[in-house]
TORZA-911455 format. One record per residue: z, y, x of N, C-alpha, C in turn; residue in one letter. Coordinates in steps of 0.001 Angstrom, whole numbers, padded with zeros to 6 digits, always signed. Atoms other than C-alpha are relative to their C-alpha. Example, Ala and Ser with C-alpha at 12.3 -4.5 7.8 and 13.67 -1.06 7.14 Angstrom:
% residues 2
+000000-001190+000890+007800-004500+012300+000000+001200+000900A/-000060-001190-000820+007140-001060+013670+000730+001090-000770S/
//
This chain:
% residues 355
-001181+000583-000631-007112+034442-046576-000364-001242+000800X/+000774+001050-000413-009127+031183-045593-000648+000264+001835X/+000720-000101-001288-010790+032498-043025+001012+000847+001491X/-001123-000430-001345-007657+034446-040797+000711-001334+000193X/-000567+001326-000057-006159+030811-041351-000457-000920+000849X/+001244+000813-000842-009382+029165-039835+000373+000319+001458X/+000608-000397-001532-009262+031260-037014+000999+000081+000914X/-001283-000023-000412-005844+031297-036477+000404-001801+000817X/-000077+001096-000791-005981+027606-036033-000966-000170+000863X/+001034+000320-000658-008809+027019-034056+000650+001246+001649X/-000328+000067-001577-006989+029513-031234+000977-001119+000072X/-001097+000174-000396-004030+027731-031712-000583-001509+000623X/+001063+001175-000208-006517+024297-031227-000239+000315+001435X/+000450-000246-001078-007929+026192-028197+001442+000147+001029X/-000728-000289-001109-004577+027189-026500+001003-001514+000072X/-000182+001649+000011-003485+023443-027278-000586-000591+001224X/+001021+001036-001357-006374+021793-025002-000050+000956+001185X/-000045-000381-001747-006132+024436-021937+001626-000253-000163X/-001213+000403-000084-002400+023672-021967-000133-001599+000292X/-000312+001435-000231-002741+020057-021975-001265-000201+001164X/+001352+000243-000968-006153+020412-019608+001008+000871+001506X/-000177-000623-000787-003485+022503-017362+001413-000906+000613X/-001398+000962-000418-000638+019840-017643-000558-001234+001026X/+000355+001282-000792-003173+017356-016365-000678+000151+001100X/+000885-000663-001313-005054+019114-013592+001746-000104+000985X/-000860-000374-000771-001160+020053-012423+000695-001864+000329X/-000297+001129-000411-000395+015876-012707-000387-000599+001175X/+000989+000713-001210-003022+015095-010611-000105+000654+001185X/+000043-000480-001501-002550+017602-008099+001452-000429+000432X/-000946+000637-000112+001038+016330-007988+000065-001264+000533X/+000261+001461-000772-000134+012762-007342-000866-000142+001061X/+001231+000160-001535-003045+013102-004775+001218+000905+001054X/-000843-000485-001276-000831+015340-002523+001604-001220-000053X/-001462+001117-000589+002427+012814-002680-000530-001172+000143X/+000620+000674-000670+000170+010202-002193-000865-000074+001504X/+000599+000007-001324-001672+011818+000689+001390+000258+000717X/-001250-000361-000680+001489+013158+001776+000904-001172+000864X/-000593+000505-000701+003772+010446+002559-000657-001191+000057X/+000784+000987-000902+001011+007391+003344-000734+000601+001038X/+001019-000158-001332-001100+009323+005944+001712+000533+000782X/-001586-000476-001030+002815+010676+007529+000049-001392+000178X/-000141+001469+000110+003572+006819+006796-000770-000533+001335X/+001459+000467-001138+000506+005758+008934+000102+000701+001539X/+000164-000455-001376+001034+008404+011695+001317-000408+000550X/-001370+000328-000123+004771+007668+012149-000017-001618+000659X/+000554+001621-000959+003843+003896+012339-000624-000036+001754X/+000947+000032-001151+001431+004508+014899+000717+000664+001629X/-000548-000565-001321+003731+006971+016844+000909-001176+000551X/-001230+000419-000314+006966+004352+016818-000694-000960+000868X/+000558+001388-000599+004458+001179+018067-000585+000286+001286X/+000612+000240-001197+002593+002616+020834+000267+001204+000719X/+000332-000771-000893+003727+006082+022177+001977+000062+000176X/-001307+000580-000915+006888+005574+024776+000944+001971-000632X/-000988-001141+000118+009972+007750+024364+000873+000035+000925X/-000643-000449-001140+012000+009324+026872-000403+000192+001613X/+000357-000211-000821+011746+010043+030356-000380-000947+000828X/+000360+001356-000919+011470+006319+031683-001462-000624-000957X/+001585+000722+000777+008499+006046+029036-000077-001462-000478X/-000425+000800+000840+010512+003074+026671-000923+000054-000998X/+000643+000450+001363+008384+001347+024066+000863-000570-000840X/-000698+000680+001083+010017+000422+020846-001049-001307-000617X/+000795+001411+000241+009101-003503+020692+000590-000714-001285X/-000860+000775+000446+011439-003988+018112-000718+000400-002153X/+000655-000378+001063+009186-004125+014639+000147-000746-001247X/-000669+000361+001186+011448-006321+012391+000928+001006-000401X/-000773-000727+000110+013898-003786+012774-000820+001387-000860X/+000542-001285+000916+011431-001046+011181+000126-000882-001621X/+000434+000102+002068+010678-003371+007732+001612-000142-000218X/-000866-000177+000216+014388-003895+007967+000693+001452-000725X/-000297-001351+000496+015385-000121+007522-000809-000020-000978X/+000401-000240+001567+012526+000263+005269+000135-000598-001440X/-000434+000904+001428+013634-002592+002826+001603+000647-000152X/-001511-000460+000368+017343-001436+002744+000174+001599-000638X/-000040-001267+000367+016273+002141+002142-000712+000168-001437X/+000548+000075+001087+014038+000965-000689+000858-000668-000949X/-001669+000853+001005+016883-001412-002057+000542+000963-000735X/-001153-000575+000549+019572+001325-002260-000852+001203-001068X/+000141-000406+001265+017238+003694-004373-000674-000424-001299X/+000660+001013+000926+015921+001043-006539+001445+000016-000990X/-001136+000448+000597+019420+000420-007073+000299+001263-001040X/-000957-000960+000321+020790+003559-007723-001269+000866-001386X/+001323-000544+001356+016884+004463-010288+000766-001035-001103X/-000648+000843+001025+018922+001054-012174+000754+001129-000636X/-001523-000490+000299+022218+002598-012178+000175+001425-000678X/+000590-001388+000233+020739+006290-013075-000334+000019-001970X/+000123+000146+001498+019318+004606-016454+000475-000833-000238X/-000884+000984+001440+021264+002372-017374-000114-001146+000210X/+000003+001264+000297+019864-000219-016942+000236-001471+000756X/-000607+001133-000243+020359-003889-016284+000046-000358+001515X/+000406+000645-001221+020927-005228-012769-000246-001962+000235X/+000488+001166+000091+020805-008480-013825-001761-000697+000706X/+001586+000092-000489+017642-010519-011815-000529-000642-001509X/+000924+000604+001408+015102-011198-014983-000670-000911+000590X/+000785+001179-000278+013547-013964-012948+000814-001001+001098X/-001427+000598-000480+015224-016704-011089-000339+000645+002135X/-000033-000807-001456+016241-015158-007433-000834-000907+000775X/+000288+000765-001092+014296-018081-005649-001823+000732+000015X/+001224-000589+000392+010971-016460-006864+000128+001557+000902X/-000141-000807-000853+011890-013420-005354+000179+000132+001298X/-000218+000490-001557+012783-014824-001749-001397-000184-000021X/+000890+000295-000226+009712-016289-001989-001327+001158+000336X/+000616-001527-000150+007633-012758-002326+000270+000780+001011X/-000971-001087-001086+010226-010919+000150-000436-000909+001073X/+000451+000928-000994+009341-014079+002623-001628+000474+000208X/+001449-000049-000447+005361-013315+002581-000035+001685-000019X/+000811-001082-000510+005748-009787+002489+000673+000732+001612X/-000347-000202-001327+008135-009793+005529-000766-000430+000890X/+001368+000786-000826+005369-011865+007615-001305+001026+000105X/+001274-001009-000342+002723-009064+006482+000280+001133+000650X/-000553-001512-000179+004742-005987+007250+000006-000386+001612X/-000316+000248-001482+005755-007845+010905-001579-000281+000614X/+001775-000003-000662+001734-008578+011532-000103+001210+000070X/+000689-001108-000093+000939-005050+010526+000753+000475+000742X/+000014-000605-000805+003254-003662+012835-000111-000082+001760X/+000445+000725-001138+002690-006258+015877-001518+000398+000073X/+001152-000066-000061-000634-005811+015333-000426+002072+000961X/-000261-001686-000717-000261-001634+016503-000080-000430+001382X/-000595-000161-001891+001001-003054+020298-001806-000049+000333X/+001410+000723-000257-002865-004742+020550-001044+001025-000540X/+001239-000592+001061-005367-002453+018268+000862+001511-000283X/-000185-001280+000641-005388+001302+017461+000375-000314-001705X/-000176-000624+001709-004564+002907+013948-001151-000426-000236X/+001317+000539+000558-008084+003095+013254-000422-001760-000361X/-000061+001450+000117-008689-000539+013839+000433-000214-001238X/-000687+000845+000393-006141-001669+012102-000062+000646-001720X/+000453-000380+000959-006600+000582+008952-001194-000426-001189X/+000951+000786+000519-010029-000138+008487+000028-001501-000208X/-000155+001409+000776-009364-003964+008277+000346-000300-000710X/-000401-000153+000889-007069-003052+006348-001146-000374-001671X/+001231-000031+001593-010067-003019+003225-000540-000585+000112X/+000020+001291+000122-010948-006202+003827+000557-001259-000753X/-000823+001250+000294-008333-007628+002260-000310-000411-001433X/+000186+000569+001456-010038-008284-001209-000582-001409+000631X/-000123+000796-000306-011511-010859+000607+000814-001706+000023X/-000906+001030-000272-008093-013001+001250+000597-000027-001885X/-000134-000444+002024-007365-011550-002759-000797-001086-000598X/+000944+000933+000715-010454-013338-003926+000362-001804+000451X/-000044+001607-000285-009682-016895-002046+001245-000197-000873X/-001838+000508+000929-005720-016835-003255-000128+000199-001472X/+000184-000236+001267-006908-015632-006755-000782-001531+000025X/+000691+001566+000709-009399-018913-006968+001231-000743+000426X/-001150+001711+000048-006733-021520-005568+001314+000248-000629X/-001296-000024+000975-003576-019923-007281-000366+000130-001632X/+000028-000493+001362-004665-018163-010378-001075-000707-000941X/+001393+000458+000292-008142-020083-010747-001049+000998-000755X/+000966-001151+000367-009981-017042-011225-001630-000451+000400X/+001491+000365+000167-013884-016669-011228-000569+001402+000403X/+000509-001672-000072-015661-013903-009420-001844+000380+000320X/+001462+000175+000243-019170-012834-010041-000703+000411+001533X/+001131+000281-001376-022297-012551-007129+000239+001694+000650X/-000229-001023-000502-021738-008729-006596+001599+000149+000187X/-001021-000344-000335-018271-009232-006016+000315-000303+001607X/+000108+000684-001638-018910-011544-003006-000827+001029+000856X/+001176-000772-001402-021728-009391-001402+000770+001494+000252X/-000548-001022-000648-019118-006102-001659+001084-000635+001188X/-000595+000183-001352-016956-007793+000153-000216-000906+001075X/+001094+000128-001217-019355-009146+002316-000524+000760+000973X/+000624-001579-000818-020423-005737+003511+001049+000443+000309X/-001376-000199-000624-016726-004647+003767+000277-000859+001044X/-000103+000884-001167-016297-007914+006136-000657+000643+001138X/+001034-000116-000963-019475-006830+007907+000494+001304+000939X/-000387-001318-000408-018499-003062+008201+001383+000421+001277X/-001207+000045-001355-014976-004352+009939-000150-000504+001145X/+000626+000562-001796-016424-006628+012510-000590+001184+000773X/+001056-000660-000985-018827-003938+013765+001162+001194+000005X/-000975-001191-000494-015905-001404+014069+001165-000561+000939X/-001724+000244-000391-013034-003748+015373-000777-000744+001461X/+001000+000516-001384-016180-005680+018058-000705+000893+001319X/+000363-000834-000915-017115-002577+019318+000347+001353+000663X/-001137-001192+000301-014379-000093+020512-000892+000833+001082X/+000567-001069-001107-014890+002691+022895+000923-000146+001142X/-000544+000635-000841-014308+001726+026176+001404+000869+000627X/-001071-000656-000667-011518+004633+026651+001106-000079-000989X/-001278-000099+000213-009523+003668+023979+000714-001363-000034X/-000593+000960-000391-006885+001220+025516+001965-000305-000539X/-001919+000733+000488-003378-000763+024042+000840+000767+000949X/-001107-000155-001144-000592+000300+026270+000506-001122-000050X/-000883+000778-000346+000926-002785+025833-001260-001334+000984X/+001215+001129-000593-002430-005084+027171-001136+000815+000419X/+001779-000300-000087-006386-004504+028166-000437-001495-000144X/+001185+000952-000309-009119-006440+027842-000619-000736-000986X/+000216+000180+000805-010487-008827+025761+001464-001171-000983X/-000982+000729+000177-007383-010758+025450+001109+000686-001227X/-000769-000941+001116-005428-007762+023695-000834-000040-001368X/+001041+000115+000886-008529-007599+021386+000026-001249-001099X/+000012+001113+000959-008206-011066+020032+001543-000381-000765X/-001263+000498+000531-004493-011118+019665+000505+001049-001241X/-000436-000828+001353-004497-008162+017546-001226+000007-001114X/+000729+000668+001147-007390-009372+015339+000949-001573-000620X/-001220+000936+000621-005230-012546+015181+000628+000515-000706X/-000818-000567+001078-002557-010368+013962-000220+000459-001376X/+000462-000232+000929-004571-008942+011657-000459-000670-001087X/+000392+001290+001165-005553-011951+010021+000710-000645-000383X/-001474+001015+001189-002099-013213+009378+000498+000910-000721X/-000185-001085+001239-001748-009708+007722-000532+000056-000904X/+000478-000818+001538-004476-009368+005276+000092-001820-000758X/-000190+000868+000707-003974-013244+004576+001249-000178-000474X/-000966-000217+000970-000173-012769+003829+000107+001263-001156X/-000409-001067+000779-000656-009536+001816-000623-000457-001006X/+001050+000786+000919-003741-011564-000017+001128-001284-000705X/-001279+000695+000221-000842-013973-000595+001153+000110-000965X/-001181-000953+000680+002163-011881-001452-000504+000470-001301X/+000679-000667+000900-000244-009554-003970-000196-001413-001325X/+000356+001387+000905-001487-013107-006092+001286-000493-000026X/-001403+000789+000393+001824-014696-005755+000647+000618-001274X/-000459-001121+000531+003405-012161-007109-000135+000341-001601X/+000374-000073+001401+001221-011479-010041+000199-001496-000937X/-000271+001573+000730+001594-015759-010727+001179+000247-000764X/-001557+000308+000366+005550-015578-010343+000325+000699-001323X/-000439-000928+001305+005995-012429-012493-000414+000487-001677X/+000972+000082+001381+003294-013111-015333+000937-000347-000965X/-000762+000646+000593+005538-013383-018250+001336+000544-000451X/-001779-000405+000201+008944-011745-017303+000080+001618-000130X/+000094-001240+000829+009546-008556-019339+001171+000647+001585X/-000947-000456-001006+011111-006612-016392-000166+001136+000407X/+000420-001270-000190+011462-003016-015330-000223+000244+001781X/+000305+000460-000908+009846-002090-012256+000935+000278+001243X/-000988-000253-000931+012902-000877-010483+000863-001273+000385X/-000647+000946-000254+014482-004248-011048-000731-000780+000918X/+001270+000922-001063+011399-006169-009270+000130+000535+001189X/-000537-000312-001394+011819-003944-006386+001518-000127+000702X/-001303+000196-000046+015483-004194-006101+000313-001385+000690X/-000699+001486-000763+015620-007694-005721-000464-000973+000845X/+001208+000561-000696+012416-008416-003873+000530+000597+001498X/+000137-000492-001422+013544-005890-001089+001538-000719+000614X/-001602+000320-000073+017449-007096-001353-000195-001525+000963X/+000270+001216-000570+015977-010574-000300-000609+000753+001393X/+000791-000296-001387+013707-008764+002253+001251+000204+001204X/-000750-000286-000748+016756-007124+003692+001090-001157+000477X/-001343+001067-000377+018973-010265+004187-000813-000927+001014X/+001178+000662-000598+015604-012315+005665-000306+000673+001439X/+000245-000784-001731+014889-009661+008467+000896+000390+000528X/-001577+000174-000713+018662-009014+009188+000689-001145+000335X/+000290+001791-000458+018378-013273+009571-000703+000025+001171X/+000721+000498-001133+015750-012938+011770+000249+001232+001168X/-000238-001243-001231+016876-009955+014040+001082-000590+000377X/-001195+000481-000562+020237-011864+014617-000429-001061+000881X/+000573+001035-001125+018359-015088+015777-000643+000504+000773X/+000880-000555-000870+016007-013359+017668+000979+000494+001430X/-000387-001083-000729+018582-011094+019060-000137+001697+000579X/+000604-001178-000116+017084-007951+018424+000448+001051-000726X/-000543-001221+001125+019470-005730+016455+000580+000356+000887X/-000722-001012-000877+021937-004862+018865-001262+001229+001509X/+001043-000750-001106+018506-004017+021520-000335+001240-000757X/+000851-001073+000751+017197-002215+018900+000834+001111-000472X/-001168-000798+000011+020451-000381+017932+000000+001443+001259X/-000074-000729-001186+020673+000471+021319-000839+001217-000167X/+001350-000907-000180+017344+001842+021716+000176+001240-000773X/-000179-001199+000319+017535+004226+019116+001008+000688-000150X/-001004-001307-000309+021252+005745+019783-000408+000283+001518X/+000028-000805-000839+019576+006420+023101-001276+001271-000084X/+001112-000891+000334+016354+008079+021629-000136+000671-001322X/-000319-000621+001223+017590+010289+019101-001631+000315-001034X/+001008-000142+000748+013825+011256+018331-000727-001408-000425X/-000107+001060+000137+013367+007777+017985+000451-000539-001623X/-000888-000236+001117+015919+007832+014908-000233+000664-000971X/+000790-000800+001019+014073+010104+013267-000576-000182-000652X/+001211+000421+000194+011242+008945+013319+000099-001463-001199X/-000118+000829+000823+012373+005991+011825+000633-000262-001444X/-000720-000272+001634+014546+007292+008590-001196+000728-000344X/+001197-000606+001293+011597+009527+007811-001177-000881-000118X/+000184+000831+000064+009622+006457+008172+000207-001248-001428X/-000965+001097+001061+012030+004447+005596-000476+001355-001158X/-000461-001148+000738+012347+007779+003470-001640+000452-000978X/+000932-000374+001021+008307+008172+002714-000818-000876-000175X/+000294+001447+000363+007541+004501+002893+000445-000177-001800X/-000651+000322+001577+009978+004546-000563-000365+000738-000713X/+000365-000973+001030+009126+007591-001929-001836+000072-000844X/+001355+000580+000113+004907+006273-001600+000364-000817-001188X/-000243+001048+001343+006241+003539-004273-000311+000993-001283X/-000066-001358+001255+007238+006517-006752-001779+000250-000188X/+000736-000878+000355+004056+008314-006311-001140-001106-000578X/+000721+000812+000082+002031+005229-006289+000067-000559-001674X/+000003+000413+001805+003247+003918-009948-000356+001278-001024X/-000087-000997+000775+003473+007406-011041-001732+000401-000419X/+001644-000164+000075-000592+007703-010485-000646-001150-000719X/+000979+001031+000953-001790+004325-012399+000900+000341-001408X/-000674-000480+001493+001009+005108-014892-001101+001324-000432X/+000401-000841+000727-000823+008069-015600-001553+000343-000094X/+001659+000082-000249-004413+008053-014218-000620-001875-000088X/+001067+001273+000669-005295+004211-014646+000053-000222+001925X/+000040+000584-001988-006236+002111-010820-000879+000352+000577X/+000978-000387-000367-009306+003323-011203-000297+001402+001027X/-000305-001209-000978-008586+007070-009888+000744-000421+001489X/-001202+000304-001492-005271+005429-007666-001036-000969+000840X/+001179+001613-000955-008365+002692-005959-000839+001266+001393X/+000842-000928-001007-010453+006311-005000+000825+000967+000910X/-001455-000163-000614-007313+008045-004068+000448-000503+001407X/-000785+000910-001170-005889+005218-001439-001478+000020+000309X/+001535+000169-000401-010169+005014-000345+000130+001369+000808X/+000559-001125-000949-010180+008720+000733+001236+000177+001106X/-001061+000287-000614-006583+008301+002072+000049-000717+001595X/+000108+000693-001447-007331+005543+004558-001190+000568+000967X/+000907-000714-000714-010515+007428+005521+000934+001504+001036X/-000265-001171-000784-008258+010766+006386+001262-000864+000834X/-000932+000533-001007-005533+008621+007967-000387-000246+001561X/+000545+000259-000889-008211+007348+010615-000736+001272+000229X/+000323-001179-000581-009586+010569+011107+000951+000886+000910X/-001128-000531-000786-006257+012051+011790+000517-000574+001133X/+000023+001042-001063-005432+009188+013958-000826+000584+001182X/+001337-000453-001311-008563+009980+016374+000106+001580+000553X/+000026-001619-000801-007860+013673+016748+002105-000140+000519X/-001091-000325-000437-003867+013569+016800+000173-001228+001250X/-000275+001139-001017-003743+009909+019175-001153+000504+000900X/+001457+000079-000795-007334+011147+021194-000318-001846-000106X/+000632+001437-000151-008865+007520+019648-001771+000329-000064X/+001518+000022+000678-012779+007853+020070-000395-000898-000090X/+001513+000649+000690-015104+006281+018555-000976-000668-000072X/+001036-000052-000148-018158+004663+019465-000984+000280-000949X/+000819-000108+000731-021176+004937+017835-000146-001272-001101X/-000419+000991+000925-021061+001535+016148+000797+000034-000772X/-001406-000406+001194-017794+002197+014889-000311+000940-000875X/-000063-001276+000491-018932+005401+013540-001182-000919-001203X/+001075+000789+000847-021959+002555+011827+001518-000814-001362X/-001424+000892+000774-018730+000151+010890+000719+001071-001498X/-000790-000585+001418-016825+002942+008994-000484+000715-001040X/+000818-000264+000925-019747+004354+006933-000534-001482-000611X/+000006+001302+000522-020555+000597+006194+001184-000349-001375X/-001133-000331+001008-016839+000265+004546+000219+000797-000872X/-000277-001207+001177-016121+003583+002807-000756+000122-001234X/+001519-000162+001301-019802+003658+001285+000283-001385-000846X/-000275+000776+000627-018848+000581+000069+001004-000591-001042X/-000864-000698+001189-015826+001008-001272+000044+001036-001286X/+000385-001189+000755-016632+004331-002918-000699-000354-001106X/+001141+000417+001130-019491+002325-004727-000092-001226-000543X/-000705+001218+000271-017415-000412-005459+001029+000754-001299X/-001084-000967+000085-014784+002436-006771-000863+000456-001659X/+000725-001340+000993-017581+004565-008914-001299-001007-000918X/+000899+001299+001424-019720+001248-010579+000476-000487-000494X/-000678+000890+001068-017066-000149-012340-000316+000330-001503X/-000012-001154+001246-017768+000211-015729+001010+000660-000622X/-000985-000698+000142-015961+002237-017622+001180-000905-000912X/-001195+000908+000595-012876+000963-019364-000027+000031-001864X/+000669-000008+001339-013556+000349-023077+001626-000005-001018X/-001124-000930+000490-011319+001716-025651+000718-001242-000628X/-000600+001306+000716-008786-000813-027382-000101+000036-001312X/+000088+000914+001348-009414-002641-030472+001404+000718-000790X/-001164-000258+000633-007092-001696-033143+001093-001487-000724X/-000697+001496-000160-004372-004324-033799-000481-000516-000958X/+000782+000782+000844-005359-007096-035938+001013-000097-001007X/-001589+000669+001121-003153-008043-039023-000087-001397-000174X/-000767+001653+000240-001426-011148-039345+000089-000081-001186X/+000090+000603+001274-001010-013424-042340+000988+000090-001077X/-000904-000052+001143+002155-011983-043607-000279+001655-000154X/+000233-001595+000564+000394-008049-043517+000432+000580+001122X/-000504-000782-001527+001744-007251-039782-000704+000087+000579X/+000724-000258-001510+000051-006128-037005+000548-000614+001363X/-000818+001117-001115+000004-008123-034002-000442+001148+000843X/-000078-001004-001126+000444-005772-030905-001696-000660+001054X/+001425-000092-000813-002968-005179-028535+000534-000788+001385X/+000063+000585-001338-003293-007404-025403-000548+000824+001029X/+000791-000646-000911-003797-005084-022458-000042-000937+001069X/+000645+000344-001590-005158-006024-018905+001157+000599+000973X/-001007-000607-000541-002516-006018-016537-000629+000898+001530X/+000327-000887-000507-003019-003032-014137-000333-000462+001906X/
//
């Protein structure tokens, strides 16, 4: 009897682990495609609204507060409505001035990164994109007073290196529509550098302000974008650029499109994005967003015709390889301690590493 018992468990053991080896193969193909899915659409969408004209008089849409606008109001209302779904609190868990403050530096990065499009290709602007541990590492020492060891500086030393020699040496046929020369060149490296230093900014702030406050992450978005949306519907009134921009797109219906499905997989990237460290760790979501920005700029160059030079083609094997092996030497993550007991016989809960 022992032994039909044995064997009986041991399938039931076996059809256990391909079931759970089939739940997690089907997670992960779930998260790499809604991650590639709506950031490389994300990325091409950007790229179409900033530099390729619509309609028959060949209108550029100059108006690129008005995009983080839509996309913060579209991220608001289902933040809101993920609250209102469970239940839970809308109350802000931290005081609202902390949150302006976040929604303020990441409106400044979002308006670089898409000013930065009129001056610099996708590509470009992508690849600098992975630079930005860089502005991470300075705002981590003067906010957080962090400490970062000798191979942390020399990867992103070689990431630095890898962007200069791609963003210094374009190919002489691919040109801004909104400028030439070397003049366009410097103003959208400018741009670029008030981007990866507010996102280097925003990212550290962020982790300072919110260290501490037990909060769910629908509420943090909620009230971070709620500020965003009142800040860039501030600055489109002074400016004067809501009713232009209005305009513009009830006359370019594809225009309109472009810009709700824009808003639509900008928000839904959030989802997929938590849903992948929630379940795979940062380590997978780090190689993930790595092969991501690689196929974004690929796609870029065949769907925009951006070539290449040969340098560049040095520049973005410089970066990737560096990333990748930045990505795949970490060590591995070491298993947690079991809780300790306290002095009245309790267990004190495990300190994790915040993600």
């Amino acid at each position: 009897m022992a032994k039909p018992a044995a064997e009986a468990a041991s399938v039931l053991s076996s059809s256990s682990s391909s079931s759970w080896k089939e739940s997690k193969f089907g997670k992960a193909v779930f998260a790499i495609l809604g991650i590639m899915l709506t950031l490389v659409t994300y990325g091409v969408l950007q790229e179409k609204i900033m530099r390729v004209p619509y309609g028959v008089n060949k209108e550029y849409f100059k108006y690129s507060l008005f995009l983080v606008f839509c996309n913060r109001i579209t991220t608001s209302a289902v933040s809101a409505c993920a609250l209102l779904a469970s239940k839970k609190a809308l109350d802000p868990v931290a005081p609202v001035y902390k949150y302006c403050l976040v929604s303020v530096s990441n409106i400044l990065t979002t308006t670089c990164q898409y000013e930065a499009l009129k001056y610099v290709s996708f590509p470009v602007q992508t690849l600098a994109k992975c630079a930005k541990m860089i502005p991470v590492m300075v705002w981590g020492t003067l906010i957080m007073q962090k400490t970062y060891k000798g191979h942390d500086y020399l990867l992103a030393f070689l990431v630095t290196l890898g962007c200069s020699v791609f963003i210094l040496y374009p190919a002489e046929a691919d040109i801004s529509p909104y400028s030439k020369g070397r003049e366009n060149t410097v103003w959208g490296v400018s741009l670029m550098l008030g981007y990866l230093g507010f996102d280097g900014f925003t990212s550290t702030f962020q982790d300072k302000l919110f260290k501490g406050y037990h909060m769910e992450i629908h509420n943090q978005i909620f009230y971070t974008t709620s500020c965003s949306c009142i800040i860039s519907l501030t600055g489109l009134l002074l400016q004067g650029h809501l009713l232009p921009a209005i305009d513009f797109v009830y006359r370019h219906h594809d225009c309109f499109f472009d810009i709700v499905l824009l808003s639509t997989v900008a928000t839904a990237s959030q989802f997929f994005i938590s849903y992948t460290i929630r379940n795979f760790g940062a380590l997978t979501f780090a190689t993930i967003m790595t092969t991501r920005q690689l196929v974004s700029i690929m796609l870029s160059c065949v769907w925009f015709v951006h070539p290449l030079s040969w340098e560049q083609w040095i520049g973005a094997v410089i970066v990737f390889g560096t990333l990748y092996a930045k990505t795949f030497l970490k060590n591995p993550p070491q298993k947690p301690s079991l809780p300790e007991p306290t002095g009245n016989g309790a267990t004190s809960p495990v300190k994790q590493n915040p993600v």
